[in-house]
N, C-alpha and C positions, 0 to 999 in steps of 0.2 A: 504494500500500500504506500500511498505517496501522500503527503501533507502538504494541501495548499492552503496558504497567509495570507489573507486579505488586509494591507495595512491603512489606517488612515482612512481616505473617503470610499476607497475600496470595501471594508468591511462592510458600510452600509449597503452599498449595492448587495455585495454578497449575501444579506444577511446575518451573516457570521462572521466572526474575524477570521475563523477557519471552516477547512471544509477536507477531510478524509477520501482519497478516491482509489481506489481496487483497480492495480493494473494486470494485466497479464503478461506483460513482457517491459522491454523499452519500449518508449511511447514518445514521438514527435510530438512538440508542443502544439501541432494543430489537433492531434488525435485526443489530445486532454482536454482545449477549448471547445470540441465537438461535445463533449461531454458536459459542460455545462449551460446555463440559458442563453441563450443568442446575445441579449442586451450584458450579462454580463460579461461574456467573451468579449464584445464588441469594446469596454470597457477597460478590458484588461489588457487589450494590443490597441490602446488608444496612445496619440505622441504623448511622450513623456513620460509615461508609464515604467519604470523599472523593474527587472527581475533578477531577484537572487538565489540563485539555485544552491543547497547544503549553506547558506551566508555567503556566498561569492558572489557580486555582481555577474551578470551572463549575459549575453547577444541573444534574442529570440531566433534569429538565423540559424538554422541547425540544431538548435536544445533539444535535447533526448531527457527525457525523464524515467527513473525506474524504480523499483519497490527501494523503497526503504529512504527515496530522495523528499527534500523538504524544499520546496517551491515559492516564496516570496513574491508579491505583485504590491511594489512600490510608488506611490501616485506622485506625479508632480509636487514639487514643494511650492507651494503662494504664500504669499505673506505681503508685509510693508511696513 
């Protein structure tokens, strides 16, 4: 299973700050956005959006995800 983080205004959309998903193998980050509600996904590969995969920042380009990886969706920073 993999652990995805929804941090900041992420969590609200998500619902949750987190969210549990059952993989079967490695899994291309488009096969794991498939997996959750269109508007969230849409969300979570919006500009600015960052991901940390095990705490590493990561490129969405090519991210494989697999049992036991923990997934981070980091929103823009605003402020003033």
């Amino acid at each position: 299973m993999a652990m995805l983080l929804f941090l900041g205004r992420l969590e609200d959309r998500a619902g949750a700050p987190q969210q549990v998903l059952a993989l079967a193998g490695p899994t291309p980050l488009a096969g794991v956005l498939d997996r959750l509600p269109a508007e969230l996904a849409a969300a979570l590969v919006a500009p600015g959006v960052r991901m940390a995969r095990n705490g590493t920042l990561v490129s969405p380009q090519g991210l494989v995800i697999d049992d036991g990886d923990e997934l981070a969706f980091l929103p823009p920073v605003s402020g003033g």
